[in-house]
C-alpha positions as CSV (number, residue, x, y, z in Angstrom):
1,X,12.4,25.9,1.5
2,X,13.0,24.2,5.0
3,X,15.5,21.2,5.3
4,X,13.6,18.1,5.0
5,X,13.3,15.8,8.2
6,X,16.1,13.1,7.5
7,X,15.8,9.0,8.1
8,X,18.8,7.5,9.2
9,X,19.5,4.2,7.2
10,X,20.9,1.4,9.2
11,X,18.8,-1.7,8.1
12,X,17.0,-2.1,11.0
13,X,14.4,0.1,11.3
14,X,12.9,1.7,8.1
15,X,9.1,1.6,8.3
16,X,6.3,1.7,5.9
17,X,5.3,5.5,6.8
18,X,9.5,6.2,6.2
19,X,9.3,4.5,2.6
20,X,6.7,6.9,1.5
21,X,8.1,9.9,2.9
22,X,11.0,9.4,1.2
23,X,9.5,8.1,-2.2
24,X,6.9,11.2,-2.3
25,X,10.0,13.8,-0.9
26,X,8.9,14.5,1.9
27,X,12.0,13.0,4.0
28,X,16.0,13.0,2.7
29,X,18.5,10.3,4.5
30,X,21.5,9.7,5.4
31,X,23.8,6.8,6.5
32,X,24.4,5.0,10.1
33,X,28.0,5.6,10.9
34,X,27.5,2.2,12.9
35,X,26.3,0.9,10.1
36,X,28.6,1.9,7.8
37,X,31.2,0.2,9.8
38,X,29.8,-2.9,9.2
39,X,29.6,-2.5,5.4
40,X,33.5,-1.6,5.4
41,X,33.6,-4.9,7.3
42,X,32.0,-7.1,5.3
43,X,33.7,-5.4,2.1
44,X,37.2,-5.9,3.7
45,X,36.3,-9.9,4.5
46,X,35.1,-10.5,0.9
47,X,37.9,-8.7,-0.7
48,X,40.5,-10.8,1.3
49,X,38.0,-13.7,0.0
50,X,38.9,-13.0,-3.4
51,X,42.8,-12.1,-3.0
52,X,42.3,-16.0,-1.5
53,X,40.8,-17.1,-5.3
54,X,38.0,-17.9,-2.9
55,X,34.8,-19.0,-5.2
56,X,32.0,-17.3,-4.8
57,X,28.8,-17.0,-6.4
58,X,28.0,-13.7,-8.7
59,X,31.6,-12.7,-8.2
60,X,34.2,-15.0,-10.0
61,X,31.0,-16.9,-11.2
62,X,28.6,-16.3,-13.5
63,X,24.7,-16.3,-13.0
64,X,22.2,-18.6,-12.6
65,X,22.6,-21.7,-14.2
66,X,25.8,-20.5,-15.4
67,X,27.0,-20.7,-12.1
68,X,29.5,-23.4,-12.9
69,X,31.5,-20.8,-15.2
70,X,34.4,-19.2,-13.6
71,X,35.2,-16.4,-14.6
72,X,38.8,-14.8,-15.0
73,X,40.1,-12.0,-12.3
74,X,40.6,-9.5,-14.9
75,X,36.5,-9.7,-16.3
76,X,34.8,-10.1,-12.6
77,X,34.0,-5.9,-13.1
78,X,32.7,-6.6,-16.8
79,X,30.4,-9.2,-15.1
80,X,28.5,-7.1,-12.8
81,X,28.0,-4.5,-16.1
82,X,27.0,-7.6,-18.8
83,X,24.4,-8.6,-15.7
84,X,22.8,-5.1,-15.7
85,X,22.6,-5.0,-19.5
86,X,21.2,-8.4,-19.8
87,X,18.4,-8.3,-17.5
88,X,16.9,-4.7,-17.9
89,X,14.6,-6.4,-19.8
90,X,11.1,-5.4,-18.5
91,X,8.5,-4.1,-20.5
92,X,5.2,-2.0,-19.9
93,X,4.4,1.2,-18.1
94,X,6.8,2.5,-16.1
95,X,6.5,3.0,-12.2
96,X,5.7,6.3,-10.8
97,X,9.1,7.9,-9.9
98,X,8.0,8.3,-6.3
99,X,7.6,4.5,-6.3
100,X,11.2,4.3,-8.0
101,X,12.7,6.7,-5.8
102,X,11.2,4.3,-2.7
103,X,12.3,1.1,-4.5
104,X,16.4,2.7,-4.6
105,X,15.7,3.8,-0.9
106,X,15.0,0.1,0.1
107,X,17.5,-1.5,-1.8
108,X,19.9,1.1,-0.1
109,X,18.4,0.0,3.2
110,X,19.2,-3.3,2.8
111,X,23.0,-2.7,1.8
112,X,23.2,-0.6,4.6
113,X,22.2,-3.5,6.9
114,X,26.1,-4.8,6.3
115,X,25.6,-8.1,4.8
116,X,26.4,-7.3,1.0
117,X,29.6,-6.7,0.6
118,X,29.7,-3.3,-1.5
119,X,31.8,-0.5,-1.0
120,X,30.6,2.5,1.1
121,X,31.2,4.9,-2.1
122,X,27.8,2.8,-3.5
123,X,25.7,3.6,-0.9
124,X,27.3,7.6,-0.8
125,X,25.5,7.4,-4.4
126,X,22.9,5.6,-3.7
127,X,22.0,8.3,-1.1
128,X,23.2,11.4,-3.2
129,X,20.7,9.9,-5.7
130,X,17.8,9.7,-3.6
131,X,17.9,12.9,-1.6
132,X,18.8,14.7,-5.2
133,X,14.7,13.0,-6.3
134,X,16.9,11.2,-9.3
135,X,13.6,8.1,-10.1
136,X,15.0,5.2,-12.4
137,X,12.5,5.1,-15.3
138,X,11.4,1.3,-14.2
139,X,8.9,-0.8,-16.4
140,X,6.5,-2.4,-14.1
141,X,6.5,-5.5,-16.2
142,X,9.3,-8.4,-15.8
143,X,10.0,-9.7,-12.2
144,X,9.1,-13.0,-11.2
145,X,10.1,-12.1,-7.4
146,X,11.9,-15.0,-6.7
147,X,16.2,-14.0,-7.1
148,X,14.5,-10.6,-6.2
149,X,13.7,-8.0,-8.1
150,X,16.2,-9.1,-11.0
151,X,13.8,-7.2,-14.0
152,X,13.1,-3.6,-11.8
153,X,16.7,-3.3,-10.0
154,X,18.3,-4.0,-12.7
155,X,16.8,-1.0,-14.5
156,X,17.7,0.8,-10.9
157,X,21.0,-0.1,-11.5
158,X,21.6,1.2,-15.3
159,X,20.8,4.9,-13.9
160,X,23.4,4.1,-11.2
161,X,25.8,3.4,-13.8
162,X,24.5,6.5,-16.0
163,X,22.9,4.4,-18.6
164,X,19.0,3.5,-19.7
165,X,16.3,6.6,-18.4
166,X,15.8,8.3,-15.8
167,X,13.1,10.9,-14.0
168,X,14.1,14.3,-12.7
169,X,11.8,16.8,-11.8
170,X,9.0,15.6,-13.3
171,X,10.6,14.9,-16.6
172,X,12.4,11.7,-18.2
173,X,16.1,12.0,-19.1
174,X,18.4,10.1,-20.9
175,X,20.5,9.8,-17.9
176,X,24.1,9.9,-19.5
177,X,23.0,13.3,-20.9
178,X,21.4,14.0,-17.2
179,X,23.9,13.3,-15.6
180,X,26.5,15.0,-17.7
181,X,24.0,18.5,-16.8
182,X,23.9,17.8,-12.9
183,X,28.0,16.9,-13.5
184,X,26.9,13.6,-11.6
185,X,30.0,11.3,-12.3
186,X,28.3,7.5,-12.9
187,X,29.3,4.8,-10.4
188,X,32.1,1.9,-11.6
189,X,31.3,-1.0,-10.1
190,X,33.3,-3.1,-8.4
191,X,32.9,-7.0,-8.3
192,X,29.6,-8.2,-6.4
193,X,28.0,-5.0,-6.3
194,X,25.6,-5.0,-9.6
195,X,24.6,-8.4,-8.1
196,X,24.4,-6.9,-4.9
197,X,21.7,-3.9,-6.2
198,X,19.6,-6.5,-8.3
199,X,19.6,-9.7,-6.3
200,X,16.6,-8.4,-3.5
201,X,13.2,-7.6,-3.0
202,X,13.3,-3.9,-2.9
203,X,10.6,-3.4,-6.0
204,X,7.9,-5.9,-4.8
205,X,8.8,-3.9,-0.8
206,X,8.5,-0.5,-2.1
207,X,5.3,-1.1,-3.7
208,X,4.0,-2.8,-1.0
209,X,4.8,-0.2,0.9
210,X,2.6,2.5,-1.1
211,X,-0.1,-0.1,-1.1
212,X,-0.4,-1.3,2.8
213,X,0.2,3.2,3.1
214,X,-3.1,3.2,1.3
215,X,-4.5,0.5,2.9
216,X,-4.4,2.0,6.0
217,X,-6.0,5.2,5.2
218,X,-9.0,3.6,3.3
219,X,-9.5,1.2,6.5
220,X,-9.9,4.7,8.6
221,X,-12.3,6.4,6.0
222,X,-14.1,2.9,6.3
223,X,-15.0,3.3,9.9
224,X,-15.9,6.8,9.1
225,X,-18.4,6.1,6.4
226,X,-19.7,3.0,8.6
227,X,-20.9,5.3,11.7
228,X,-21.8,7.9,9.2
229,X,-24.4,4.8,7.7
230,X,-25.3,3.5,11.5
231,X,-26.5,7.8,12.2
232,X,-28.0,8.4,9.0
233,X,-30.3,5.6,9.3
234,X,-30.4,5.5,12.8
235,X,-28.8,2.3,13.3
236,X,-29.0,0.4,16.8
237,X,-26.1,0.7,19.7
238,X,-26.5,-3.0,20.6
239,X,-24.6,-4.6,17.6
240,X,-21.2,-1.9,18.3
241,X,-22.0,-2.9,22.2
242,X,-17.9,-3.9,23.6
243,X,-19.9,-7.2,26.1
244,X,-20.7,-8.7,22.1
245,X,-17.4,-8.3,20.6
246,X,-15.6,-9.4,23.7
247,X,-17.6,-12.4,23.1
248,X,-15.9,-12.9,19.9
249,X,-12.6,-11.4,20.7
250,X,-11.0,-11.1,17.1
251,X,-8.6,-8.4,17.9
252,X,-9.2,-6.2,14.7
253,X,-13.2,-6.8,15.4
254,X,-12.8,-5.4,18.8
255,X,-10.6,-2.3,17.6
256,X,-13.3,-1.2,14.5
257,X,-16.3,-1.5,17.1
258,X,-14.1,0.8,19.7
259,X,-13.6,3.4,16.4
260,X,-16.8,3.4,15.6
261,X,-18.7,3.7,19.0
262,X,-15.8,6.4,19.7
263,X,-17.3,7.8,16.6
264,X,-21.0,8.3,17.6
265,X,-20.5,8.8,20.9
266,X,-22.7,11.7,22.1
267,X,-25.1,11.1,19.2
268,X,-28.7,12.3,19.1
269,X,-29.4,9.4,15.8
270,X,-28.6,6.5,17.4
271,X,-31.6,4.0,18.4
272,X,-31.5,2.5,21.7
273,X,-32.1,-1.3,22.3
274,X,-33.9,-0.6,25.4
275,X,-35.7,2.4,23.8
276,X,-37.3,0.1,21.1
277,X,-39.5,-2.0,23.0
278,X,-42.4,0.3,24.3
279,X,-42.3,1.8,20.5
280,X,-42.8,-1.3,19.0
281,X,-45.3,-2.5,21.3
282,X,-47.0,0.7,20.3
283,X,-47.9,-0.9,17.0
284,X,-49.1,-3.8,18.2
285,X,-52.9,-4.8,16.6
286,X,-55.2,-7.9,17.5
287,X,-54.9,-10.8,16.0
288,X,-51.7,-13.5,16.2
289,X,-49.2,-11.0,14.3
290,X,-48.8,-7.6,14.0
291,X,-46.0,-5.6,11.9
292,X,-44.0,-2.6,12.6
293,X,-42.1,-0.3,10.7
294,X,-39.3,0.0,13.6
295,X,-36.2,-2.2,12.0
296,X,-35.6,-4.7,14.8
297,X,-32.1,-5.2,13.2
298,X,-30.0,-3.3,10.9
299,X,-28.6,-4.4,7.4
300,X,-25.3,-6.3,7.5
301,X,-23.8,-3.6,5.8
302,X,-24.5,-1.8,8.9
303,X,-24.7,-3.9,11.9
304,X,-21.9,-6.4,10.4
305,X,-19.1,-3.5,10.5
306,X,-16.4,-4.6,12.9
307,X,-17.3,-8.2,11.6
308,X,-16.4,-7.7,8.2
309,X,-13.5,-5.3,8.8
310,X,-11.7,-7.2,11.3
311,X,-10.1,-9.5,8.5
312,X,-9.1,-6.2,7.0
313,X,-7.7,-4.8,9.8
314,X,-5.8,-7.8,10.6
315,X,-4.5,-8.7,7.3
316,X,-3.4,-4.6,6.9
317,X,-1.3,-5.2,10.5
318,X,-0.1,-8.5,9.5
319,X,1.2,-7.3,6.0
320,X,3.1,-4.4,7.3
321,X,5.0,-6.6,9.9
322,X,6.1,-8.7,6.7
323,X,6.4,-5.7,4.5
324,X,8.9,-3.9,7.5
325,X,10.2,-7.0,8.3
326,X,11.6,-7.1,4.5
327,X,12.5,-3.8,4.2
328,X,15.1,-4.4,6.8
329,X,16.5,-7.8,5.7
330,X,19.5,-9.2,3.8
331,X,17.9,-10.2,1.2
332,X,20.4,-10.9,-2.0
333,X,23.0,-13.6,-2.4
334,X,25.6,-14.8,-1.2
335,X,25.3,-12.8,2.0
336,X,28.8,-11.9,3.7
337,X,29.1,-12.4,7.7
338,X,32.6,-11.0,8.6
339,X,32.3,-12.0,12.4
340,X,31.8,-15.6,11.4
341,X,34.3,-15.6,8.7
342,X,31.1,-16.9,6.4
343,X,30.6,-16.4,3.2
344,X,26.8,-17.8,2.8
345,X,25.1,-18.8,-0.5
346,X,21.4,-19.4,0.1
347,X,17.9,-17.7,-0.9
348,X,17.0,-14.6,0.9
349,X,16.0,-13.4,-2.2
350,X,13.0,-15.5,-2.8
351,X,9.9,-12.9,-2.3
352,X,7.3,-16.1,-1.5
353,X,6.3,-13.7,2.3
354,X,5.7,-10.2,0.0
355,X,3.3,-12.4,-2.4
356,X,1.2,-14.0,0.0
357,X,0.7,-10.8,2.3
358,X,0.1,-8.6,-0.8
359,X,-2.5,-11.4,-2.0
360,X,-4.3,-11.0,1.0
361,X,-4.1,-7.3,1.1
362,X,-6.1,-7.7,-2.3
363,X,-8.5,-9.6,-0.4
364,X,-9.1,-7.2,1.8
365,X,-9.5,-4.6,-0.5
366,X,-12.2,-6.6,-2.2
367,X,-13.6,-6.6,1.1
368,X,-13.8,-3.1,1.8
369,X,-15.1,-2.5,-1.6
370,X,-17.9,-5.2,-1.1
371,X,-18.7,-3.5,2.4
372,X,-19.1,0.1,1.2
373,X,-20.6,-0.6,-2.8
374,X,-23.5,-2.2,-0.5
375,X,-23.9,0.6,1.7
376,X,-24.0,3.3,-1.7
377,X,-26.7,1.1,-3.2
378,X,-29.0,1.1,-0.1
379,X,-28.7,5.1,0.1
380,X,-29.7,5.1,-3.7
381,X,-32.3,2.4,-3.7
382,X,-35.4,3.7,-3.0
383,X,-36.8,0.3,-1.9
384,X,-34.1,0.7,0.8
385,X,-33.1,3.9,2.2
386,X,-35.5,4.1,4.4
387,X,-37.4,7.9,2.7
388,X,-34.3,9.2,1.6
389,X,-35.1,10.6,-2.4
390,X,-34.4,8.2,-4.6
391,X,-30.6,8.0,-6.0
392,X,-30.2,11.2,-3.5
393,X,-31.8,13.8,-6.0
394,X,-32.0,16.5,-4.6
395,X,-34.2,18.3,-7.4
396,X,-37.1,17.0,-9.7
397,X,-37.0,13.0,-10.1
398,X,-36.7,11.7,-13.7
399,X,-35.6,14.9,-14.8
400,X,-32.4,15.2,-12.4
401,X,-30.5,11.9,-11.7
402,X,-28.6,12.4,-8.5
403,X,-26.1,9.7,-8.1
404,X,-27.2,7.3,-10.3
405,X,-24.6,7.5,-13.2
406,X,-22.2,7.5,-10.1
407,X,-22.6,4.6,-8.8
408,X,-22.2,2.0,-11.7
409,X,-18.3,3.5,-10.5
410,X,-18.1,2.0,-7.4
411,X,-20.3,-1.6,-9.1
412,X,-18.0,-1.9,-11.5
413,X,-14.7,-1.0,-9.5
414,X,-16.1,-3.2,-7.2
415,X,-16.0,-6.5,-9.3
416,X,-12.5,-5.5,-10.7
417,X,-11.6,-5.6,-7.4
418,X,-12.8,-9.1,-6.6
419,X,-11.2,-10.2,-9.7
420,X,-7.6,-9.0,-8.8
421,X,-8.6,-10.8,-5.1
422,X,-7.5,-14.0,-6.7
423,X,-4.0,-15.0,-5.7
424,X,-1.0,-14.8,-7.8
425,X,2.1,-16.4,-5.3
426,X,0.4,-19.5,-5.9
427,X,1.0,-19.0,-9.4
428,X,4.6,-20.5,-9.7
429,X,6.1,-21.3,-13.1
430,X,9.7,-22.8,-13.6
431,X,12.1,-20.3,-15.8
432,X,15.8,-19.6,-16.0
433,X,16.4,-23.2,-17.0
434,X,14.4,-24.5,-14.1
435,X,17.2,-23.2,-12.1
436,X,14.2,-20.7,-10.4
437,X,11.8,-24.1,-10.3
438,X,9.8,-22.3,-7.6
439,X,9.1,-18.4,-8.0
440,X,7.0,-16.4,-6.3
441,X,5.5,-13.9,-8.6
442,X,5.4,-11.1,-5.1
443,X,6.2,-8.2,-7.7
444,X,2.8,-9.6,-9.6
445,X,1.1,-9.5,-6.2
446,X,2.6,-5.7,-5.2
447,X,1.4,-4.6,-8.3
448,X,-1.6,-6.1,-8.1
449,X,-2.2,-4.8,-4.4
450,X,-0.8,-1.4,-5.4
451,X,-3.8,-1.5,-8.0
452,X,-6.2,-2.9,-5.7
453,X,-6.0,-0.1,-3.4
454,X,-6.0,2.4,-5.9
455,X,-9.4,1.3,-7.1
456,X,-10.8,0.8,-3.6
457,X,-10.2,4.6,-3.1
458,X,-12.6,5.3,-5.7
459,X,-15.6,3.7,-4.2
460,X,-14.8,4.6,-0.7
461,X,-14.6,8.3,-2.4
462,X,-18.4,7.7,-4.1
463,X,-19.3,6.4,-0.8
464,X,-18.1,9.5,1.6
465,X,-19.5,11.8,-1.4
466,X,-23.3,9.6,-0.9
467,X,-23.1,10.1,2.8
468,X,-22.3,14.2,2.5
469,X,-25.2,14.1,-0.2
470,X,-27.7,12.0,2.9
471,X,-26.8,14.3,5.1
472,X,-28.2,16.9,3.3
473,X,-31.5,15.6,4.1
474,X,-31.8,14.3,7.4
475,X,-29.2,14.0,11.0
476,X,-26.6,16.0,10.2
477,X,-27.6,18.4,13.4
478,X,-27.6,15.2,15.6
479,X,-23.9,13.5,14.8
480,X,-21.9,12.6,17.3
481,X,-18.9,14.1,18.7
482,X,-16.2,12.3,16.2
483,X,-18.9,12.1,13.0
484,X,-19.6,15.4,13.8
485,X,-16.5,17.0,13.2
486,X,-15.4,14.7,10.3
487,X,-18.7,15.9,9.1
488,X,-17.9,20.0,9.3
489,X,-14.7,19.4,8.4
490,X,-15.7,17.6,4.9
491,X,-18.6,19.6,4.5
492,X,-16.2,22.9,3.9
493,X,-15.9,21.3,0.9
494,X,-19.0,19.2,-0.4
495,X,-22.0,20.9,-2.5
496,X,-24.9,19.0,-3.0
497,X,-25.0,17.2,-5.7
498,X,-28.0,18.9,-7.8
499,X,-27.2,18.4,-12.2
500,X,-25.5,21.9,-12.8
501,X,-21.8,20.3,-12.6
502,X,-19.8,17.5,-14.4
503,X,-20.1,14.4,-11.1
504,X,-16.0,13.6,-12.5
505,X,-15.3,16.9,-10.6
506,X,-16.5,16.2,-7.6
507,X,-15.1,12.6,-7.1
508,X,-11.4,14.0,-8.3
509,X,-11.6,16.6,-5.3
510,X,-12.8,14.5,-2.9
511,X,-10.0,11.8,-3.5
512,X,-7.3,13.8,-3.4
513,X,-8.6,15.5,0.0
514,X,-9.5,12.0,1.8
515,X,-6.6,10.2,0.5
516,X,-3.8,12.8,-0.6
517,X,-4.1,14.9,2.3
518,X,-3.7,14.3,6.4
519,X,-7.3,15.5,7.0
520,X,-7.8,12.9,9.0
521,X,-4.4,12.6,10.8
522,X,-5.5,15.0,13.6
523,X,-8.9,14.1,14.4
524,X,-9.9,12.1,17.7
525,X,-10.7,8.8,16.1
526,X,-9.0,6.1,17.7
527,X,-6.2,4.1,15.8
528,X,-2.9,2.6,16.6
């Protein structure tokens, strides 16, 4: 097996792409030596803090309300241990160790950064762990994001002590006994380091991470499935025309029209605005009225495209600056600045930006969903798919059913969907003795985004499976030069839909292909 391309940590620039690399494997990292300089640093200062009987927060103190408790030299390493103990307390299923694996990367990030105070033998661990695929077993229930994480890192932090569970290759461990196979020696910790791993955002990051990672792909299948509509029904050029969206200049409406006119270009289905008039006018009767067949207009699910994705797109771009943004922060308490000689107690903790960016994200999810579920019922209808067999059968009607059973998947996915769009920051409630009076519930939100997207990748599936199964029938000589190649491409591996197989199979193929592979990643479809 090749060496693995490595990410250097320094807490500046890990991105969302570098998060799941390293969650799913497919990157190892390492530590800045600059970096690392800076963590010595602020160790050094916040030991010579505490020769001073300096007192400081989480380290001579206890936690939380407790704060007023000092506690004596000889128990300040007890602390950190009785912390860990206390609080991994969650409950539920646990996260995926890919996501665990992402979540210890992040938190590692963040110490990295040189604001923490831990020794540089933690982060050697912390590395060894991640690059060696060791996943905290973490239940996904517990965190109410606002001192961080406290719930999911500090189940992080038993495996890093060799206590609680733990995933390695595939399997869960009782990580004393795995650690005692892969003769991994646990960490002791020294004082403000258990505080250090659990007071931060790294859980509600790293699944934000997965979830904007997914975002981003559904939003490209989205603009792929929308020129696939605007050609298979021979949608109109004049509402993707760049003079209408520069008159409404929303910069993710003008970037979906570009994709999808770069889509179509060359197209033979396409209806021309200045093509339609003559043809019309060919219909024309005596009398005051006359009707045509010839759509003057498309759908909104067709002609409204860039309008309705722009929010989207905007929301995905605007969540990832937060989400990156994050990922490279100092984000527990107190932070140590050994250039100012500062020791600072404050809130960088508090997850309030994750929540309301992940909120959204489940907005725009909803969104999609909404868009394509609309789209799949106008193929089926036969009241609207413009002579297209009804529910796409492609045998004899009443005694075949096409896609009928399919779609009550993307209905009913869709209105989960728009159900998990409601927000959940907003949802504060007062705990740890009203101590945390405001919390920000951004793990709630990840998850929730993290769900959102995985059940927008169903329908978008149905929907790229519907327009495969259209195709079948009518245009698919005449795509354009981008739709055209998506469409060979994807056609390798579609059969028409006819009865003879289980419909389970073919949605399960096609979502791993559009959304766990790079089949897209090459084509000429414009993106930034």
């Amino acid at each position: 097996m090749s060496k693995r391309p490595t990410i250097f940590l320094n807490g500046s620039d890990l991105t969302i792409e570098d998060i799941v690399a390293i969650g799913v494997g497919d990157k190892q990292v390492a530590l800045d030596p600059a970096a690392l300089k800076r963590c010595q640093a602020s160790r050094a200062f916040l030991e010579e803090e505490v020769a001073a009987r300096r007192i400081i927060y989480g380290v001579n103190t206890s936690y939380g309300p407790m704060c007023n408790k000092i506690i004596n030299d000889a128990e300040i390493e007890a602390l950190q241990v009785n912390l860990i103990r206390s609080h991994a307390a969650g409950l539920g299923d646990p996260l995926k160790p890919y996501v665990s694996i992402a979540i210890m990367a992040v938190r590692l990030n963040t110490l990295v950064k040189g604001y923490s105070g831990v020794r540089v033998e933690l982060l050697e661990f912390m590395k060894e762990m991640v690059n060696r695929g060791i996943a905290p077993y973490i239940p996904e229930c517990g965190s109410v994001g606002a001192s961080g994480d406290l719930i999911h890192l500090a189940h992080l932090s038993l495996t890093i002590i060799g206590e609680g569970k733990s995933y390695y290759d595939d399997e869960l461990h009782d990580t004393a006994a795995l650690f005692a196979k892969l003769a991994i020696t646990p960490m002791r910790l020294s004082f403000k380091e258990g505080i250090a791993l659990m007071n931060g955002t790294s859980a509600m990051t790293a699944l934000a991470a997965f979830a904007l990672f997914g975002a981003k792909k559904l939003l490209r299948v989205s603009c792929v499935t929308g020129a696939f509509a605007l050609e298979i029904f021979g949608g109109i050029d004049d509402a993707f025309d760049e003079d209408l969206h520069l008159l409404k200049p929303h910069p993710g409406q003008l970037q979906v029209a570009e994709i999808i006119r770069n889509l179509y270009a060359g197209s033979g289905n396409i209806t021309l605005r200045k093509d339609m008039h003559e043809q019309i006018r060919g219909h024309e009767t005596e009398g005051p009225v006359f009707e045509t067949s010839i759509n003057v207009q498309d759908v909104y699910s067709i002609r409204c495209t860039p309008q309705i994705l722009a929010p989207v797109l905007e929301a995905i771009e605007a969540a990832t600056r937060v989400v990156e943004t994050e990922a490279n922060s100092s984000n527990d308490n107190p932070i140590i600045v050994p250039e100012k000689k500062k020791i600072i107690h404050g809130g960088n903790f508090h997850g309030q930006s994750i929540g309301f960016v992940m909120d959204s994200l489940c907005m725009a999810m909803a969104t999609l969903c909404n868009l394509s579920e609309r789209r799949i019922n106008k193929f089926l209808d036969r009241n609207l798919n413009e002579g297209l067999p009804e529910f796409l059968i492609p045998g004899t009607l009443g005694l075949t059913m096409g896609f009928m059973g399919a779609q009550y998947l993307a209905t009913s996915t869709t209105a989960e969907n728009r159900q998990l769009a409601n927000p959940v920051s907003t949802n504060s409630i007062s705990c740890n003795a009203s101590n945390q009076d405001v919390v920000s519930m951004g793990t709630v939100a990840a998850r929730k985004a993290f769900k959102s997207v995985s059940n927008a990748k169903h329908v978008v599936t149905l929907e790229v499976l519907t327009d495969l199964q259209a195709l079948s029938f009518r245009n698919a000589d005449r795509l354009g030069t981008g739709t055209g190649r998506i469409y060979r491409i994807l056609n390798q591996e579609f059969a028409v839909y006819d009865n003879k197989r289980v419909f389970h199979d073919d949605l399960v193929k096609f979502r791993k292909l559009l959304f766990s592979s790079q089949i897209f990643d090459d084509l000429p479809v414009y993106w930034r």
